[in-house]
Structure formats: structure tokens, C-alpha cells
Phi, psi and omega in degrees: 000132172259126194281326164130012174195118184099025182286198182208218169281347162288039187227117199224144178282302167246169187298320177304274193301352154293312183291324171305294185307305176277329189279027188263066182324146144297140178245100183282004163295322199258334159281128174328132200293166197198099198290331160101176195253015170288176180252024150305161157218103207228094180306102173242183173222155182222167156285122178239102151323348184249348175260320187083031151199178195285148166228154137329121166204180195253104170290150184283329176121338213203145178041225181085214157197232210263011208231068201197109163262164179249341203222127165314291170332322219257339158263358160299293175303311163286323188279326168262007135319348188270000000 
């Protein structure tokens, strides 16, 4: 149940329209790393799909999207499994 404040994008009036919306997965390996608009500078790694390896980049700290590691290993281990 939602009460109605401080909600997020996770929010649907009916179970159809969470289910239209939500069931397409993502493959987030594929989408472009996306440091997002804060003024952080935050060493992260992403899977860059068109090089077929992890790259560096500097995250803002805020938004951005799913294809955003904080420890090189731990995207070594998922991302070149993809």
C-alpha cells in the first residue's frame, strides 16, 4: 500500500500497468554507463558492450543507472560473464 509521499517510479494504479512496464528485463551490461547529474566524484566501473570490458568513470553520486560498480573485482566477476 502506498501512502502518497516520497514515492518513486515504482508506482502503478493497476497490477496490469506494473506488469506492461516492468516485465521487459533489462540487460543493464548494456546500457551506457551514466555518471547521472550530482557533483560527486565517485571512481566507479561500468561494462562498456561495445569494448567487451569494464571502463572507469566518474559517478555524480545520484541517478544514473544500474551498470555502475563501485570495486573493479566485483565487475570483473559480473560483467564479463555477460
Amino acid at each position: 500500500m502506498y501512502g502518497g509521499c516520497k514515492g518513486n517510479g515504482n508506482s502503478f494504479e493497476t497490477k496490469e500497468e506494473c506488469e506492461k512496464k516492468c516485465s521487459q528485463p533489462i540487460d543493464i551490461y548494456q546500457l551506457k554507463h551514466d555518471p547521472g547529474p550530482g557533483k560527486g566524484f565517485l571512481k566507479r566501473f561500468a561494462f562498456d558492450s561495445t569494448q567487451g570490458t569494464y571502463v572507469n568513470f566518474n559517478y555524480g553520486g545520484c541517478k544514473g543507472n544500474g551498470n555502475n560498480v563501485e570495486i573493479k573485482k566485483m565487475c570483473e566477476k559480473t560483467c564479463l560473464r555477460k
